[in-house]
C-alpha positions in Angstrom: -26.5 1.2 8.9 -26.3 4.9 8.4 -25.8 5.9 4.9 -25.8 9.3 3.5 -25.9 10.4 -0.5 -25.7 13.9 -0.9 -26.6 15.5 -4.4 -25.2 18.7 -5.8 -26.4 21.6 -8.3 -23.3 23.2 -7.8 -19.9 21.0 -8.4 -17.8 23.7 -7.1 -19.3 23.9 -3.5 -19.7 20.3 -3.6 -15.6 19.9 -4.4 -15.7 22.6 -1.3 -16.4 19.9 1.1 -14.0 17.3 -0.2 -10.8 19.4 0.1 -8.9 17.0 2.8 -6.1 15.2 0.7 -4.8 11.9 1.1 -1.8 11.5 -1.3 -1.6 7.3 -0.1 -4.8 7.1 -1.9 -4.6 8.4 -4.9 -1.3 8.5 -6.0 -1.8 6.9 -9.6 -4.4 9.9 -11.2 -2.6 10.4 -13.8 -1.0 7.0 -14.5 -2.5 5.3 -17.9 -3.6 2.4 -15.9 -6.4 2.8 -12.9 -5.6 3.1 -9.6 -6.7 0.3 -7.8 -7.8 2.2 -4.7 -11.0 3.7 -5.8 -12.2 0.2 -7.4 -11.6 -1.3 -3.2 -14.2 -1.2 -0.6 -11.6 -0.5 1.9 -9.7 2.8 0.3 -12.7 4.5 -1.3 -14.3 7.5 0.5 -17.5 7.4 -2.2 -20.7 5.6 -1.0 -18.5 3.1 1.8 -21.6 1.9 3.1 -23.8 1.3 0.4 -20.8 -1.1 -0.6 -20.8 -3.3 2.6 -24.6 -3.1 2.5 -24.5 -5.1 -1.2 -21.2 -7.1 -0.2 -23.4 -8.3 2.9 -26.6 -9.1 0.7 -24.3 -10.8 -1.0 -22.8 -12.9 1.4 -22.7 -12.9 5.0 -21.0 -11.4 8.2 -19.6 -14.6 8.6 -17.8 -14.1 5.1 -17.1 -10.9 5.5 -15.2 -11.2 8.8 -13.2 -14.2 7.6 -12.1 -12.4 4.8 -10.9 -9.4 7.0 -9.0 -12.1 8.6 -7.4 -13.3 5.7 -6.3 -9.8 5.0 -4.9 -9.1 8.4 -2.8 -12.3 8.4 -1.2 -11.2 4.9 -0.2 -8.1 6.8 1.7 -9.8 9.9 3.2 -12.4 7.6 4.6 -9.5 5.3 5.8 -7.5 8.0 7.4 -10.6 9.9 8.7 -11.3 6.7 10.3 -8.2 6.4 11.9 -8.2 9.8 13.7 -11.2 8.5 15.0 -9.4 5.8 18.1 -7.2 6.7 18.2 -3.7 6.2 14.3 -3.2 6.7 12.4 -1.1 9.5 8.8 -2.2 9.8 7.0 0.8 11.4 4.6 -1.3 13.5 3.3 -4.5 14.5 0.2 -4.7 11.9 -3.4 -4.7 13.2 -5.2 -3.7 10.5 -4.4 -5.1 6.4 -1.9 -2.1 6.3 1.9 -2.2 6.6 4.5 0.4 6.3 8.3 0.3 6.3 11.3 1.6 5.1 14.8 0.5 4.1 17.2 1.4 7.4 20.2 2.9 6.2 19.3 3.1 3.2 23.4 1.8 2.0 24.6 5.9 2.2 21.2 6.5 0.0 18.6 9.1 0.9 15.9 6.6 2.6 13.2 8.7 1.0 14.5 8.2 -2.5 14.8 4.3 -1.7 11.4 4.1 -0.8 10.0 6.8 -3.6 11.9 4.6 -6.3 10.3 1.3 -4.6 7.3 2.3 -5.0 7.5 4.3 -8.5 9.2 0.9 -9.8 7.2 -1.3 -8.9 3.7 0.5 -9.7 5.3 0.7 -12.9 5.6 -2.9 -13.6 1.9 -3.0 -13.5 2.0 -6.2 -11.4 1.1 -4.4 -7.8 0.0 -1.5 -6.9 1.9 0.2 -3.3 1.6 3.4 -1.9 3.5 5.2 0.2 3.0 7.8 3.0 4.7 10.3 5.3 5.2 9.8 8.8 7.1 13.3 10.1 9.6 13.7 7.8 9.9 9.9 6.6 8.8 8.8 3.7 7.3 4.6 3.9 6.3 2.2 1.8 3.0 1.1 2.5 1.0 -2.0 1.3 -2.8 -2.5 1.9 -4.0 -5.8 1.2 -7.5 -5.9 0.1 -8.1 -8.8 -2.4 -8.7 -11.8 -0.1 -7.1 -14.2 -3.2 -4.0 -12.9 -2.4 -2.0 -16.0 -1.2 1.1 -16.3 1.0 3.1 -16.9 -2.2 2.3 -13.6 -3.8 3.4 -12.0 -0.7 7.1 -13.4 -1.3 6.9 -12.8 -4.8 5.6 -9.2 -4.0 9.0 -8.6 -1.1 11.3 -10.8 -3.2 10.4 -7.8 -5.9 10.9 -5.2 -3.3 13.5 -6.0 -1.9 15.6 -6.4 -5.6 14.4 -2.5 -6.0 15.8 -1.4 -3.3 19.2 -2.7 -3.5 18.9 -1.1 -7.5 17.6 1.7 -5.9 20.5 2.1 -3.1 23.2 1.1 -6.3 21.6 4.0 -8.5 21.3 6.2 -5.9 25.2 6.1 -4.5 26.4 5.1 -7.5 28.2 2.3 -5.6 27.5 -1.5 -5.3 25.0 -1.9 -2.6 24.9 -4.4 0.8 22.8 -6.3 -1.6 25.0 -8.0 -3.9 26.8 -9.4 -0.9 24.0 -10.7 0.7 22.6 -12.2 -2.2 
């Protein structure tokens, strides 16, 4: 397993080489609370391997691959789940523990602003932690599952949540009542 430390006298040439930017990961930095991505073996870009060397020592491929699993099948459920829902685009099919998606429509809102008030809203209620990302112009909500405690049931509580910010969102947004209320 190839693993590669590198040390540094100088901090400013070794910043040099870390220039690439990925907003989707660190998006709470200057938040009071932590963000959750650099304490995840999936999302953090320091030391990866040294982390799934001690998680194996720790437990087993076996393990390891079932938990993946588990992750994965959070993913399709909460993107099947979301196809369900009216008013939702799911952006793919999930093969990995990531899903992103956006409100259609958006109710006469900007879609951006839905999804940028999603994901400031609930990051603020401490409870989850989202990201988002761009894809072209669009912007999505994205989830990445990583704990593999995280049961079926949180994922509705997670969309149910979601979902309710969203139809705020749209209501704020237009400054009308949204498609919400009458679904509800």
């Amino acid at each position: 397993m190839p693993l590669g430390l590198l040390f540094y006298r100088d901090g400013r040439r070794a910043a040099h080489l870390a220039v690439h930017h990925a907003p989707y990961l660190t998006q709470n930095k200057t938040a009071e609370f932590p963000d959750k991505s650099d304490l995840t073996l999936e999302c953090s870009r320091r030391s990866l391997c040294l982390k799934l060397w001690m998680t194996l020592q720790m437990t087993n491929e076996t393990a390891v691959y079932a938990a993946h699993e588990h992750l994965l099948s959070l993913a399709q459920y909460a993107a099947a789940s979301l196809r369900d829902i009216a008013g939702w685009h799911v952006l793919y099919a999930p093969f990995s523990n990531i899903v992103c998606f956006r409100r259609e429509h958006a109710a006469g809102a900007d879609a951006n602003a839905v999804s940028q008030a999603i994901v400031e809203c609930i990051n603020a209620s401490r409870e989850y932690s989202i990201g988002h990302t761009f894809i072209s112009d669009d912007l999505y909500v994205r989830l990445c599952f990583m704990n593999p405690r995280t049961s079926y049931r949180d994922i509705d509580h997670l969309l149910k949540a979601i979902n309710g910010m969203a139809c705020l969102a749209e209501s704020a947004l237009v400054g009308a009542e949204s498609r919400c209320s009458k679904a509800s």
